[in-house]
C-alpha positions as CSV (number, residue, x, y, z in Angstrom):
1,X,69.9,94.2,207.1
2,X,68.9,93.1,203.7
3,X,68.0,89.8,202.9
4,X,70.3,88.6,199.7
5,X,68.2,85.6,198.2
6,X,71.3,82.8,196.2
7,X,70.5,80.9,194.1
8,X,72.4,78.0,192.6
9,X,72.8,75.8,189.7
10,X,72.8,72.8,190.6
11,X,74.0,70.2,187.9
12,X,77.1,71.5,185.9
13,X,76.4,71.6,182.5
14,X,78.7,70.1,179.9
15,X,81.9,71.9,178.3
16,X,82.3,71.6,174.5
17,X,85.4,72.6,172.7
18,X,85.6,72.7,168.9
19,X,88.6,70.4,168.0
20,X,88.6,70.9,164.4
21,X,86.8,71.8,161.2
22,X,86.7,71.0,157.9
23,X,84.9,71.3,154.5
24,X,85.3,67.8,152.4
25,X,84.2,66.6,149.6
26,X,82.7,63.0,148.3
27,X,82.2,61.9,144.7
28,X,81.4,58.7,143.5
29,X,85.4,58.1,142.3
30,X,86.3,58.5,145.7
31,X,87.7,54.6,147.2
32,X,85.7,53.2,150.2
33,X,89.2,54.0,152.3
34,X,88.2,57.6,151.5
35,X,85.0,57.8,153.1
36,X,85.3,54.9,155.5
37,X,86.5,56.2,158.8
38,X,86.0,56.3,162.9
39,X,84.8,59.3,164.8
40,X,86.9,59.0,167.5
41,X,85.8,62.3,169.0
42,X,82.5,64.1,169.2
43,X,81.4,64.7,165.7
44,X,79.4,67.3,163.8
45,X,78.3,65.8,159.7
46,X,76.4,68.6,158.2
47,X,75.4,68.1,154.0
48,X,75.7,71.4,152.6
49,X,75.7,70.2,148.8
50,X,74.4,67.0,146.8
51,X,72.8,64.2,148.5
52,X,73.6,60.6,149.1
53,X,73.4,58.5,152.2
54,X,75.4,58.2,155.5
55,X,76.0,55.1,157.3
56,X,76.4,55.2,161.2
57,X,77.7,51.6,163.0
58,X,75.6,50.2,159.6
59,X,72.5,52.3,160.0
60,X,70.7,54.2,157.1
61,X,70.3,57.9,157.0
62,X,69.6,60.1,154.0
63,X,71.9,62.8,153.7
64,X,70.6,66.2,151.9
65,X,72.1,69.6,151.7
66,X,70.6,70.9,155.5
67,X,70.8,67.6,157.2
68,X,72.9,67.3,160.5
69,X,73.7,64.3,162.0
70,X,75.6,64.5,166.0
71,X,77.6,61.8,166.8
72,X,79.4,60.4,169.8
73,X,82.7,58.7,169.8
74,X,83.3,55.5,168.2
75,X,80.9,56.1,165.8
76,X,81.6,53.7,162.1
77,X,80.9,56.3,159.3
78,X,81.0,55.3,155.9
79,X,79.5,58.4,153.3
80,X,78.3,57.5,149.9
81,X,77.0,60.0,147.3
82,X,74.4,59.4,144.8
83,X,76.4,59.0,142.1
84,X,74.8,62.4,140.7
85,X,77.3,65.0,141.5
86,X,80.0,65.6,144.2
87,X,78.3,65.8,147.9
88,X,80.0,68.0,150.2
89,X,79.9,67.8,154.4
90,X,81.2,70.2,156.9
91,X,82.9,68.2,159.2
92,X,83.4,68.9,163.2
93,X,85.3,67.7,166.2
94,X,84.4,68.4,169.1
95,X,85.3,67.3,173.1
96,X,82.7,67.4,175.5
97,X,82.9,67.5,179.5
98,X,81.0,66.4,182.0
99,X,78.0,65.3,180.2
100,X,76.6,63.6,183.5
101,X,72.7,64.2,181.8
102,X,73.7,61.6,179.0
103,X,73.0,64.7,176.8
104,X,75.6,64.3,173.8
105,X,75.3,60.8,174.5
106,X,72.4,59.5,171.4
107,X,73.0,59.7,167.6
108,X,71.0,62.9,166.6
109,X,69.7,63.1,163.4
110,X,68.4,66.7,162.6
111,X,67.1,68.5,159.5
112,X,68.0,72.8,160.3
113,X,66.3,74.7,158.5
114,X,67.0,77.5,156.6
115,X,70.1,75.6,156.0
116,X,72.0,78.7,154.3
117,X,72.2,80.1,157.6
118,X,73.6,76.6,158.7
119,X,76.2,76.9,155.8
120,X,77.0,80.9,156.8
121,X,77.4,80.2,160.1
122,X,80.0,76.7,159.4
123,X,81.7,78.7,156.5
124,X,82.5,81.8,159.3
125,X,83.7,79.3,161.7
126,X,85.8,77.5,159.2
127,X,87.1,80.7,157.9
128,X,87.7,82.2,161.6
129,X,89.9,78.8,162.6
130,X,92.3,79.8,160.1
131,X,93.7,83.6,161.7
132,X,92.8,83.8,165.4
133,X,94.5,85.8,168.4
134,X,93.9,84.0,171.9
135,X,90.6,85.7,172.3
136,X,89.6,85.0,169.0
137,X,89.7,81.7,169.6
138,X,87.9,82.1,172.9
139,X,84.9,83.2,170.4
140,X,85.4,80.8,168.2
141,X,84.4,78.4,170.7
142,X,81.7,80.4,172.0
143,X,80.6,80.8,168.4
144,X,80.6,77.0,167.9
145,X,78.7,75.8,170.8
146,X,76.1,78.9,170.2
147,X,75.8,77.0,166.9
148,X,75.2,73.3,168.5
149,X,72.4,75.0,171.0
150,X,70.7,76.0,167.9
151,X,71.0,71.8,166.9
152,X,70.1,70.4,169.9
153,X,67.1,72.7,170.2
154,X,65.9,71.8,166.6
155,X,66.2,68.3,167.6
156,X,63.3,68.6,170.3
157,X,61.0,71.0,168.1
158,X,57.5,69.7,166.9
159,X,58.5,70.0,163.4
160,X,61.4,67.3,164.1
161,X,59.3,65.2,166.1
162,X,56.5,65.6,163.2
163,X,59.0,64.5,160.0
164,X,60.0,61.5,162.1
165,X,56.3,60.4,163.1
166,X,55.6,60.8,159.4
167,X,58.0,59.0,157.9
168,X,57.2,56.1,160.6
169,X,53.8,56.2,159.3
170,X,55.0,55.8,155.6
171,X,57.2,52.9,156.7
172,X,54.3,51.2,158.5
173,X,52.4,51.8,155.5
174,X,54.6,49.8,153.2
175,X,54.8,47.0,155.6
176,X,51.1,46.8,156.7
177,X,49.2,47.9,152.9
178,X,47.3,43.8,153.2
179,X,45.6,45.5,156.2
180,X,42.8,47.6,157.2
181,X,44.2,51.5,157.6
182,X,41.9,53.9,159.1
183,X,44.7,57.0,157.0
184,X,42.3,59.4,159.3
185,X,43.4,57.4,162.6
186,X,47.1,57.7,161.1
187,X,47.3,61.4,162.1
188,X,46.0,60.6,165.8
189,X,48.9,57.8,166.4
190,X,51.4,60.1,164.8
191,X,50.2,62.9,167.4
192,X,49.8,65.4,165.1
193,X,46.7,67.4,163.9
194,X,45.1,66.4,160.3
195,X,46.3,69.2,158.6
196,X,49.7,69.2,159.9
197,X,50.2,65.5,159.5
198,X,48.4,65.9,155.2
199,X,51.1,69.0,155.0
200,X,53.9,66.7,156.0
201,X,52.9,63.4,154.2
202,X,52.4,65.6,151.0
203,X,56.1,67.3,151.7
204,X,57.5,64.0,152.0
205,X,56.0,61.9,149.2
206,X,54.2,64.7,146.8
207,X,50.9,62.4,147.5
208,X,48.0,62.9,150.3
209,X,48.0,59.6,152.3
210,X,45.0,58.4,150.7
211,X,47.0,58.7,147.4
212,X,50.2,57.3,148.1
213,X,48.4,54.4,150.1
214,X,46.2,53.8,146.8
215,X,49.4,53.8,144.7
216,X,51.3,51.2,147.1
217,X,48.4,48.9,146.7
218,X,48.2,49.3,143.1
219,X,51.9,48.3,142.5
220,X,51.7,45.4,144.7
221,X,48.7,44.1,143.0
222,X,50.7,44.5,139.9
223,X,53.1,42.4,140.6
224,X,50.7,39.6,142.3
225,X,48.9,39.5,138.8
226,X,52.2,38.4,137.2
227,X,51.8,34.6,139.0
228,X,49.6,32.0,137.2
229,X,46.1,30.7,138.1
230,X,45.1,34.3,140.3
231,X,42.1,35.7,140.5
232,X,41.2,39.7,140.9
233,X,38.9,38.7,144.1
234,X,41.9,37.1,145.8
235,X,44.6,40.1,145.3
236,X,42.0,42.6,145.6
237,X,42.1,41.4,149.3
238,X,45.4,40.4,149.7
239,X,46.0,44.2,148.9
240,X,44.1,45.8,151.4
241,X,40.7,46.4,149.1
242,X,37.4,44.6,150.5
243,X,35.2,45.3,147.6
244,X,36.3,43.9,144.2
245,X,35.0,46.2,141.8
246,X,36.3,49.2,144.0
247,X,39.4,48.0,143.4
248,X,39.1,47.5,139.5
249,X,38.0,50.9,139.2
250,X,40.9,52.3,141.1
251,X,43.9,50.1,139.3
252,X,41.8,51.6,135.7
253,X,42.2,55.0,137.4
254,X,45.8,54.3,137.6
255,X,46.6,52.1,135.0
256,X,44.9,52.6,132.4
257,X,44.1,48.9,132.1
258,X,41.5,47.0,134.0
259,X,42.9,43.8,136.3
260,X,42.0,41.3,133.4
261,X,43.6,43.3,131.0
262,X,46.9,43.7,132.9
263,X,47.1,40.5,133.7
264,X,46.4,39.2,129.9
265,X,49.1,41.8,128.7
266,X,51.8,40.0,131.1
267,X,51.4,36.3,129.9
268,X,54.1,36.1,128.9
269,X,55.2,35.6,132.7
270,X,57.1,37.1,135.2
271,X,60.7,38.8,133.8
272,X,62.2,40.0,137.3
273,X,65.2,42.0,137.5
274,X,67.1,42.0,141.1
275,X,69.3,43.4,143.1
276,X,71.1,41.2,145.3
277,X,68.5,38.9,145.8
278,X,69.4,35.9,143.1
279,X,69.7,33.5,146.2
280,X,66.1,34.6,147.3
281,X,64.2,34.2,143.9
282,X,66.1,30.3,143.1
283,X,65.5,29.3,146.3
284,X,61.7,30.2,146.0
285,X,62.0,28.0,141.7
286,X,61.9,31.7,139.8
287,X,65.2,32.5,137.4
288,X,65.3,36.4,137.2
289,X,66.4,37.7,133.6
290,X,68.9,39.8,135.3
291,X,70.9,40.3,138.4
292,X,73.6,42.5,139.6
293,X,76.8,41.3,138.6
294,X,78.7,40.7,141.9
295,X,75.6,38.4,142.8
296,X,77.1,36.1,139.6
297,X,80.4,35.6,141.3
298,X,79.0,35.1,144.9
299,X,76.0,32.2,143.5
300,X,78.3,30.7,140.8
301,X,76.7,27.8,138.1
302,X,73.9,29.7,137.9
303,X,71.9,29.5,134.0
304,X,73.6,32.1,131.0
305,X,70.1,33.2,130.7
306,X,70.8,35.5,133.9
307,X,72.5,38.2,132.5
308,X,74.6,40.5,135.1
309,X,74.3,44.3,134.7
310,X,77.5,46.3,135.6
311,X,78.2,48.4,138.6
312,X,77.4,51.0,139.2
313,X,74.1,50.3,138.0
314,X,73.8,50.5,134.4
315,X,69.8,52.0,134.1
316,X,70.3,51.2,130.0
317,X,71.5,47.6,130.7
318,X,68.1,47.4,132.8
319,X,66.4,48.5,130.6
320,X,67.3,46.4,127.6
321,X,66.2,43.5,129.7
322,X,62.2,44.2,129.5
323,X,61.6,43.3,133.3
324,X,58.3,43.4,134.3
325,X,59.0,44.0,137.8
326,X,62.3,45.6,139.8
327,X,63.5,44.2,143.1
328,X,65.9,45.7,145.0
329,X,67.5,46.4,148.8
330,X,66.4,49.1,151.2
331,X,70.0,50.3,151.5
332,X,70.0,51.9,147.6
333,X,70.5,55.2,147.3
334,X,67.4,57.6,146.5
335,X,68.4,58.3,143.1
336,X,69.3,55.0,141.7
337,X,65.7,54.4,142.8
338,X,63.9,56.9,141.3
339,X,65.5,55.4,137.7
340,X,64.8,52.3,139.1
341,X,60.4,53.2,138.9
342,X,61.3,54.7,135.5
343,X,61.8,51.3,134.1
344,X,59.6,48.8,135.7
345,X,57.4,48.4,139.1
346,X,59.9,48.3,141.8
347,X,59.6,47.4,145.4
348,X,61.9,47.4,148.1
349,X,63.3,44.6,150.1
350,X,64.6,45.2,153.7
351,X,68.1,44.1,153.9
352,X,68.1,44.2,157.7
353,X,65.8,41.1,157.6
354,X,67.3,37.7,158.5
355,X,66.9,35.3,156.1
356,X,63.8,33.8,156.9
357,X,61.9,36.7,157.1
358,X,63.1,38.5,153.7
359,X,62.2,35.2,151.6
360,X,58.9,34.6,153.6
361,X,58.2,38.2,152.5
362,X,59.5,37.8,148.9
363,X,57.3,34.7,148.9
364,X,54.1,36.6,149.8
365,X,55.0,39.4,147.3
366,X,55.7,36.8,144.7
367,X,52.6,34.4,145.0
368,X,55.3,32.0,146.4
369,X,54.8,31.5,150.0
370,X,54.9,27.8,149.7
371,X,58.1,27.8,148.3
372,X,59.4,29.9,150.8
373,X,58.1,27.5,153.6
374,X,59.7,24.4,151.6
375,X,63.0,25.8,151.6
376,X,62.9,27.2,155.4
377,X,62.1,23.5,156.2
378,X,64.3,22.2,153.9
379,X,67.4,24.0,155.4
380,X,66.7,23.1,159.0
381,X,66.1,19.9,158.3
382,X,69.8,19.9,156.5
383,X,71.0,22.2,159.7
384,X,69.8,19.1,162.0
385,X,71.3,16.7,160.0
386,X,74.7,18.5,159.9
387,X,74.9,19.2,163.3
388,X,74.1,14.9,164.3
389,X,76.7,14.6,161.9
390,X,79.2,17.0,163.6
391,X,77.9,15.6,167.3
392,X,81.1,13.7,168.0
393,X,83.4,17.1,167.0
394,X,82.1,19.5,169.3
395,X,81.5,19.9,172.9
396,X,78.3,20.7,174.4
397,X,78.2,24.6,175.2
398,X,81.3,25.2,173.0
399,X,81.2,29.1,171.4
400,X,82.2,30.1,168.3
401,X,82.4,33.8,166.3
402,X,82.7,34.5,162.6
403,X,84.6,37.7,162.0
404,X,85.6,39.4,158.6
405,X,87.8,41.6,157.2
406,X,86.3,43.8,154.1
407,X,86.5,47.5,153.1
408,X,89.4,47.6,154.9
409,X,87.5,46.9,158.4
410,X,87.8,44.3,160.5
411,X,84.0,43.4,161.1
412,X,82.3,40.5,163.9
413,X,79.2,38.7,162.3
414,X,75.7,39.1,164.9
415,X,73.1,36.6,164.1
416,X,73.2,37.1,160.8
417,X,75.3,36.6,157.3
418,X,77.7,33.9,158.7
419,X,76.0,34.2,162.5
420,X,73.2,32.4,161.1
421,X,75.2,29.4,160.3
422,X,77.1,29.2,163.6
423,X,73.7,30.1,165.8
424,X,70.4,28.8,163.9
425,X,72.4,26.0,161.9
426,X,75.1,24.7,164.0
427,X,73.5,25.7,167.0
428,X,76.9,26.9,168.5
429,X,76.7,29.4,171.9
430,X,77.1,32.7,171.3
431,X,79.9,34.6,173.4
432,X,78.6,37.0,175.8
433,X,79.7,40.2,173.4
434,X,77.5,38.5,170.6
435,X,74.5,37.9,172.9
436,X,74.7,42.0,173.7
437,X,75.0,42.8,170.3
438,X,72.1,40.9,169.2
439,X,69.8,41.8,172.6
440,X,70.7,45.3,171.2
441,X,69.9,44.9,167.7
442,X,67.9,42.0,166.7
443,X,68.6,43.0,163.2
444,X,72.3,43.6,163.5
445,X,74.1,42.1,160.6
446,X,77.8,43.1,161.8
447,X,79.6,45.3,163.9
448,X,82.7,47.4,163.0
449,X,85.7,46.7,165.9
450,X,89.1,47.5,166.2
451,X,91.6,44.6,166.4
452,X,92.3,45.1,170.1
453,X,88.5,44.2,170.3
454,X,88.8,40.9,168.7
455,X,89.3,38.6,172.0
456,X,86.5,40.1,173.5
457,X,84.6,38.6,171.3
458,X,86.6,35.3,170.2
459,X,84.3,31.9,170.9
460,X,85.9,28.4,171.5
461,X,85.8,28.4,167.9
462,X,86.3,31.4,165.4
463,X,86.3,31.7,161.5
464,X,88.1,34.7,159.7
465,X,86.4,34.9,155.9
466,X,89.3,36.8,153.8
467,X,89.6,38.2,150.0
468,X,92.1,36.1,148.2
469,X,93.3,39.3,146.5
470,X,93.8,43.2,147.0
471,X,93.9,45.5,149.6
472,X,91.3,43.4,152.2
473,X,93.5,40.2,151.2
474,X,97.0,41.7,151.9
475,X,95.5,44.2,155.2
476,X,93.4,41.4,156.8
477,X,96.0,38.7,156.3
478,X,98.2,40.9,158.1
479,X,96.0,39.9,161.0
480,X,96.8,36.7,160.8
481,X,100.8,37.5,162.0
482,X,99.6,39.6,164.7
483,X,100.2,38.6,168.1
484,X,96.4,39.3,169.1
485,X,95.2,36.8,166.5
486,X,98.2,33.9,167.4
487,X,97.4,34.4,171.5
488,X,93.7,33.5,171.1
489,X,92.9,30.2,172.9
490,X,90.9,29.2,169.9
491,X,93.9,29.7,167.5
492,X,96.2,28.1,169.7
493,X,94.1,25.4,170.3
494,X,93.8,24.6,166.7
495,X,90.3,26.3,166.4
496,X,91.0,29.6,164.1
497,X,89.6,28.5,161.1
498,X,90.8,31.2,157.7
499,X,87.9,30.8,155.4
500,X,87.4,32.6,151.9
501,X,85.0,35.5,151.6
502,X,82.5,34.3,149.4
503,X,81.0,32.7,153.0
504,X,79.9,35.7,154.3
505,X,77.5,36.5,151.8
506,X,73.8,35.7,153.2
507,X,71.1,34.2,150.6
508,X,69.5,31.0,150.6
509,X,71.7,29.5,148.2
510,X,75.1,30.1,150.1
511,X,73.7,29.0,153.7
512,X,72.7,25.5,152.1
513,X,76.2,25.2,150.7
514,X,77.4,26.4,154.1
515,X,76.4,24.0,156.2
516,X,78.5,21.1,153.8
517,X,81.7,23.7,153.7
518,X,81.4,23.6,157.8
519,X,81.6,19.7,157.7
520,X,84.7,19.7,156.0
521,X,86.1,22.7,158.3
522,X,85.2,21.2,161.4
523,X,86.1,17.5,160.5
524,X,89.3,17.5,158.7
525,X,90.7,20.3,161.7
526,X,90.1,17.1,163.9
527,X,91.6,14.4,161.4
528,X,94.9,16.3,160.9
């Protein structure tokens, strides 16, 4: 008798079932309603024209024609394009079953390559959905999750894992340019071989490491040699370069100008153009020629001499205004950028830092640290004296949450924007739902929820910040004759405080005048 040898699989793997497909279309004209929505199921993004960016629970990613990004359920997606030309996304539904491994569990973000055989392969499938007999549609499935194997495989290749070791290593380039870097040790940390790491880099940036490194420096140094009173020995250093005249004979390379010549052609003083940061640059004593306009409305009695440039951006307006030097948040899209460096030196400020740490770090670009420590004091020493002041109103251990309602979306504030005035000012408690939020995402500004979410993460004490007019005015005042909102203790108690808008912006300037607007909320709720 023969002896049959079984053999088993053990763990089942998971089921996927294409839902639905479809080929859309985003242009600048489109209204954030438009490309604001939920993944409620298993999703597929892939960018088969234009470019722009993609925005996942409030996380960056660059979309380009070939990149993929696999999301689970409940993902927030918001899709902007550049502003260039119409960006279009094939987009898929999927359900998956018994995923017990966890493995459609992760955001996946993945580049394919070539991506015209991407785009055959969705523009079959899309074409196929529309005329299919009952086995058809047996291979249509079998088609689709043929076509996700081929994803989830590129996801795990070395030339995925390379691009995102890379593009760490530019990030910790920008961050860390004051410091010694070894750019030959860079390829060893990254894991990859010299050559394949150089190849990479130079795909990424169009510069060899040494190069683009060089070229950071440079433009930092630029902008140090704007303040009054420095010295080439000191920025030299403070820009990564230990020998002085090393470094004068690279900024001549690039500039054309030695240090002292720069620096005597920008006498004149610093003319700074910025993008959202106008709180930033008064509260470190520097009046930018120019801001965005929305940044007017938001920090209002500000001097005439600040002249607001429309939105979109308006590169001409820019341009008229002469700036020496371009600041502007890590959430701008690639091309507005690139016009951006046409004009004027521009650097890039992280708009996932808290407060303290994006004026500290404008304070070091700008020759103002000192500032930025003056203010920093300044404000917690108003903070303490609010909250001595507000002693007698609250109870010890009391919570409280700031939530808001904007781009049609009902959002909860993390520890920062109005979080930093409840936590770090008023020194409420967080709710437990906050404290995960923030233990999950130090840097977490807000979270997306549905209303059915809100008293899961209502405090003792909660503050709503509405528009007084349009859509977000009329849809999140809705809110406010919902049951949900009226059966929270805190609004029944006489705790739901309806606050405007403007309070959920997050500069220097606002938090200061916070702290007074919370005196007046707080006190008068208890003297009515």
């Amino acid at each position: 008798m023969n002896n049959l040898e079984k053999r088993y699989i053990l763990e089942r793997p998971p089921s996927v079932y294409l839902y639905t497909i479809e080929s859309l279309s985003y242009s600048s004209r489109l209204s954030h309603r438009d490309s604001r929505f939920w993944a409620r199921r298993h999703m597929l993004l892939a960018v088969s024209d234009g470019q722009g960016v993609i925005l996942l629970n409030g996380q960056r990613y660059v979309a380009a024609r070939g990149k993929c990004l696999l999301l689970p359920p409940n993902t927030a997606i918001e899709i902007r394009n550049d502003g260039q030309s119409t960006m279009r996304v094939y987009q898929l539904t999927y359900e998956v079953e018994q995923d017990a491994t966890g493995l459609f569990t992760p955001i996946m973000e993945v580049v394919y390559t070539p991506h015209t055989k991407l785009e055959n392969k969705l523009q079959e499938l899309l074409s196929a959905s529309m005329f299919q007999s009952k086995l058809d549609s047996f291979h249509l499935h079998i088609r689709f999750q043929s076509t996700l194997y081929e994803l989830l495989q590129s996801y795990s290749t070395v030339e995925h894992n390379a691009r995102i070791a890379v593009e760490n290593t530019i990030s910790f380039m920008h961050r860390s340019l004051h410091e010694e870097i070894a750019v030959g040790r860079l390829a060893e940390e990254a894991k990859l071989s010299k050559w394949q790491f150089g190849t990479m880099f130079k795909a990424l940036t169009g510069y060899t490491p040494m190069e683009y490194l060089t070229l950071l420096r440079i433009e930092r140094a630029k902008l140090l040699m704007l303040g009054a009173g420095v010295r080439v020995r000191d920025i030299a250093a403070s820009v990564g370069f230990s020998d002085e005249y090393y470094f004068s004979r690279r900024f001549k390379q690039t500039t054309g100008m030695t240090p002292t010549e720069y620096m005597q052609s920008k006498q004149t003083g610093q003319r700074i153009f910025s993008i959202q940061y106008l709180g930033e640059l008064l509260a470190l004593g520097i009046q930018p020629v120019g801001t965005n306009r929305a940044m007017l409305d938001v920090i209002q009695g500000v001097s005439s001499r600040i002249k607001g440039v429309d939105e979109p951006l308006d590169a001409q307006q820019v341009l008229e205004l002469k700036p020496d030097m371009i600041l502007f948040p890590s959430f701008m899209q690639a091309s507005c950028v690139d016009q951006l460096f046409k004009i004027a030196p521009a650097f890039e400020i992280s708009w996932q830092d808290d407060v303290y740490s994006r004026l500290t770090h404008m304070g070091e670009l700008l020759g103002r640290s000192k500032e930025a420590g003056a203010w920093i004091s300044r404000y917690e020493a108003k903070a303490e004296r609010t909250r001595a002041r507000l002693g007698e109103y609250l109870k010890q251990g009391e919570t409280a949450t700031a939530f808001v309602y904007h781009a049609e979306g009902l959002y909860v504030y993390a520890g920062h924007h109005f979080g930093h005035t409840l936590y770090q000012g008023l020194g409420f408690e967080k709710p437990d739902k906050i404290k995960q939020l923030i233990a999950a995402d130090k840097q977490m500004k807000w979270k997306l929820i549905k209303l059915e979410e809100l008293p899961d993460y209502a405090g003792d004490r909660i503050f709503l910040a509405l528009a007084e007019t349009g859509v977000d005015a009329s849809q999140g005042r809705a809110i406010l004759r919902h049951p949900i909102w009226n059966n929270l203790p805190a609004v029944q108690n006489g705790r739901g405080h309806v606050v405007d808008i403007a309070w959920g912006n997050y500069n220097p300037v606002t938090l200061e005048r916070h702290l007074d607007e919370m005196v007046k909320w707080i006190t008068e709720v208890h003297l009515a």
